[in-house]
GUDREN-800092 format. One record per residue (C-alpha): residue in one letter; x, y, z. Coordinates in steps of 0.02 Angstrom, whole numbers, padded with zeros to 5 digits, always signed. Layout:
aXYZ;...
This chain:
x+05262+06039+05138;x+05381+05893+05117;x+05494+05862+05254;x+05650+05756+05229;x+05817+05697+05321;x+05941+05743+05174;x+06122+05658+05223;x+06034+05640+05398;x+05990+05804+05418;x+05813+05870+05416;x+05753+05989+05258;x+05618+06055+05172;x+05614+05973+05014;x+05520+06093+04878;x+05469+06095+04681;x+05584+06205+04570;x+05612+06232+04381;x+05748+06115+04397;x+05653+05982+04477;x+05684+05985+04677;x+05783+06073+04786;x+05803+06051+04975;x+05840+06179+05124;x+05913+06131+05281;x+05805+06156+05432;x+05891+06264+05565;x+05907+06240+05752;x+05838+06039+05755;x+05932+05873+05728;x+05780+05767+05675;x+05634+05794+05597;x+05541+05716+05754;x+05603+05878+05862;x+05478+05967+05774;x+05310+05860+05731;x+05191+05909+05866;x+05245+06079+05826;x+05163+06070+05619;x+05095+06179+05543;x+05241+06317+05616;x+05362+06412+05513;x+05532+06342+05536;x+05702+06432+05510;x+05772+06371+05343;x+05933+06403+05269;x+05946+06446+05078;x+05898+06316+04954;x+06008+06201+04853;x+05991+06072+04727;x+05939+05908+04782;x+06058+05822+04693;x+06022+05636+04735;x+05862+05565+04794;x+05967+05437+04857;x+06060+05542+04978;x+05886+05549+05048;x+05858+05425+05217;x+05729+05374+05334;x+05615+05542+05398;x+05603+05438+05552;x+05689+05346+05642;x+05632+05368+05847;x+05486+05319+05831;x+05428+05258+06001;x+05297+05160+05937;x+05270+05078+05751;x+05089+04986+05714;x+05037+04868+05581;x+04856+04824+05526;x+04808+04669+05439;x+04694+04629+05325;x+04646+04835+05294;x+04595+04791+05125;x+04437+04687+05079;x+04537+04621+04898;x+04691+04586+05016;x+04575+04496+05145;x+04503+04382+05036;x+04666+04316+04930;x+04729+04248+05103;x+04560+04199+05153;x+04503+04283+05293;x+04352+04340+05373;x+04321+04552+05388;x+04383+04633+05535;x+04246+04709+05653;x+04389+04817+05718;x+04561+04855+05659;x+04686+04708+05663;x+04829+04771+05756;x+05023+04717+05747;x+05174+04796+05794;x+05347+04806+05727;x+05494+04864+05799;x+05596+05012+05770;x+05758+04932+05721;x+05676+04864+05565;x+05667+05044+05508;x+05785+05115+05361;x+05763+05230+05227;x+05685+05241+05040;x+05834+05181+04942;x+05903+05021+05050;x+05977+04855+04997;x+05894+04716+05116;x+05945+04570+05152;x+05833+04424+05113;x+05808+04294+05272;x+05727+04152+05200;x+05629+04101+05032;x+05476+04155+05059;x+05500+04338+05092;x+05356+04456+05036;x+05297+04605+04987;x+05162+04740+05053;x+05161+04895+05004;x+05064+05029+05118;x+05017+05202+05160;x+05114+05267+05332;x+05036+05396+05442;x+05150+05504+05556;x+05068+05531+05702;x+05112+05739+05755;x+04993+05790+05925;x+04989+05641+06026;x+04863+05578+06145;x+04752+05476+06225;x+04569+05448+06176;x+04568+05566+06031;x+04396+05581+05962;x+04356+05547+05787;x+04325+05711+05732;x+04497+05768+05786;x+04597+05627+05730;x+04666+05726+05572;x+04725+05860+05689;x+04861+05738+05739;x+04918+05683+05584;x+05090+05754+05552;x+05114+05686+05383;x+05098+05510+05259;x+05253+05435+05197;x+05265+05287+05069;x+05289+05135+05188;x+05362+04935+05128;x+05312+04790+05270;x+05415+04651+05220;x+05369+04490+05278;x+05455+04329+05306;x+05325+04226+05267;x+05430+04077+05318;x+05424+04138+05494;x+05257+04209+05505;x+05148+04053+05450;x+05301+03941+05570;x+05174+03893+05707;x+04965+03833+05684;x+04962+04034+05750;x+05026+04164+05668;x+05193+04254+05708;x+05173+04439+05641;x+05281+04559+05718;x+05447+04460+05717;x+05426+04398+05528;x+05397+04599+05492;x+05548+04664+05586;x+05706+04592+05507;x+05831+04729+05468;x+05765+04855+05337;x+05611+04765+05350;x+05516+04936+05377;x+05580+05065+05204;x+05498+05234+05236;x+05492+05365+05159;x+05564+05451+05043;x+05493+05633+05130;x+05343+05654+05237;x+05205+05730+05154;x+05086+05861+05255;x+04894+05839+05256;x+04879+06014+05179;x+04988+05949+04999;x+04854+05828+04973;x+04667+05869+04939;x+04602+05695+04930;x+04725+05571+05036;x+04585+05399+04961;x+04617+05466+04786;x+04787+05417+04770;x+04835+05266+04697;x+04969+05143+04764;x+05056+05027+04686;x+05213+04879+04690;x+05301+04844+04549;x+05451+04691+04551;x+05564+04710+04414;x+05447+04822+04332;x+05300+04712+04342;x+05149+04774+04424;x+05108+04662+04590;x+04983+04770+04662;x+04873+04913+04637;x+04727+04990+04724;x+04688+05161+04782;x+04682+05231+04952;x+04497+05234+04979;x+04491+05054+04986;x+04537+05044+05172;x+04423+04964+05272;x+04467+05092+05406;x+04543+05260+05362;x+04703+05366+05444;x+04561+05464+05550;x+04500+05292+05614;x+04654+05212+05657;x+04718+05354+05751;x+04541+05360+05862;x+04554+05182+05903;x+04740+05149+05930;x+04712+05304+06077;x+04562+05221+06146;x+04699+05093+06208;x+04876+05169+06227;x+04966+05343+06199;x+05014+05410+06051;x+05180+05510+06038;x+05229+05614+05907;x+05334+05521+05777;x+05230+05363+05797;x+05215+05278+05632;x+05061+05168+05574;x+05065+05056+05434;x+04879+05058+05376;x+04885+04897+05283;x+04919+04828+05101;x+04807+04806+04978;x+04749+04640+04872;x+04918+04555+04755;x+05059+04486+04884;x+05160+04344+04836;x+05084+04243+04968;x+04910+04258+04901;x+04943+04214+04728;x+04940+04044+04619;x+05057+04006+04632;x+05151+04086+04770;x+05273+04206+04718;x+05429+04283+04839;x+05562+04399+04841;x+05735+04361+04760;x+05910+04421+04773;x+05924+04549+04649;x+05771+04582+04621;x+05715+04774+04636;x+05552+04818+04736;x+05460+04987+04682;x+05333+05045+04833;x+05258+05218+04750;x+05114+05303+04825;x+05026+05475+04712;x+05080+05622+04759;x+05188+05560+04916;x+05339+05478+04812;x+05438+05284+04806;x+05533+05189+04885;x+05639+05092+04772;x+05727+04933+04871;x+05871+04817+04813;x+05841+04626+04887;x+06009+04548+04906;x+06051+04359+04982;x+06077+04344+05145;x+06260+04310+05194;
């Protein structure tokens, strides 16, 4: 099942043999009403044509909680020269960074970057959920973009992650979520950036260091989970930052984020008035 907020309004997005079509889901306002409640049959209206994918906008956006992980990929770790983590490397961002999978963003300084990343909707929350259950509280995976001002996040001889990642629209998601029973083999699926059509980054989904299942177990071992919490599990190796030479976003450029099987995100960068 895909599950979308069409015009802000949450739908069922399905296949058809005119390419997609979407039906409104009845009696809830957001798709977050209903998360902890998957897999349930919900009331749907008739279907119609989904006629623009970018009438489509963020599948969440009440999150009461949004994580980051760094360095989640060993090619990624190594380009910014870093030693492996012995447990996951935990940021935060904040919810007002959050907008949907066709935005224009702003750019806030000359060294903004991109990170491409797999997003896991958390459904049953929890505390301490053990590792053999984790899946069970997986709502979904969305196609997720961490922007980073690299400008602010390298400011100070310590690191500054969660501001430089939470500038408005810093956080596309998106464009549906996508239910753990659509996909048969979630580290299959390949992910990739492309800027103005040129591939920036590739790798496939097995190549986190720690999985969905493990980054659920451990972010409950320390605080609640709700449903509707979002986790960015990391990007992998190819970031402007990490390259020679360094390479950043520019106004105008256009910023492809497309993840197998779950869908794109395709982002406008535009100067910052």
């Amino acid at each position: 099942m895909k599950l979308g907020q069409y015009l802000g309004q949450p739908v069922v997005i399905n296949p058809d043999a005119h390419g997609l079509n979407r039906q409104r889901i009845l009696g809830i306002a957001q798709l977050s009403e209903v998360l902890d409640q998957l897999p349930k049959q919900l009331e749907l209206a008739a279907p119609e044509p989904l006629d623009s994918l970018q009438k489509l906008t963020a599948p969440i956006v009440t999150s009461k909680q949004i994580f980051g992980v760094g360095f989640n990929y060993r090619d990624h770790m190594l380009e910014l020269h870093t030693q492996a983590p012995k447990q996951p490397n935990i940021f935060t961002k904040f919810v007002s960074s959050i907008t949907g999978p066709n935005p224009t963003v702003k750019i806030p300084s000359p060294q903004t970057d991109w990170e491409s990343e797999l997003v896991v909707v958390i459904g049953n929350g929890g505390r301490d959920i053990p590792r053999s259950e984790a899946e069970q509280h997986i709502a979904g995976y969305m196609v997720g973009q961490d922007l980073s001002d690299r400008q602010l996040q390298f400011a100070n001889a310590k690191p500054q992650f969660s501001l430089a990642k939470s500038y408005a629209g810093f956080s596309p998601i998106g464009p549906w979520i996508t239910t753990p029973d659509e996909i048969k083999d979630i580290g299959a699926l390949k992910i990739t950036t492309q800027v103005n059509g040129v591939v920036k980054q590739t790798s496939t989904l097995k190549n986190l260091i720690f999985d969905s299942g493990d980054l659920v177990h451990y972010l409950s071992q320390i605080t609640e989970l709700y449903p509707g919490d979002l986790i960015f599990t990391g990007t992998p190796g190819g970031v402007g930052y990490g390259r020679q030479p360094k390479e950043f976003l520019h106004a105008g450029d256009t910023l492809v984020s497309e993840i197998e099987q779950l869908g794109r995100l395709t982002i406008q960068m535009t100067a910052s008035l």
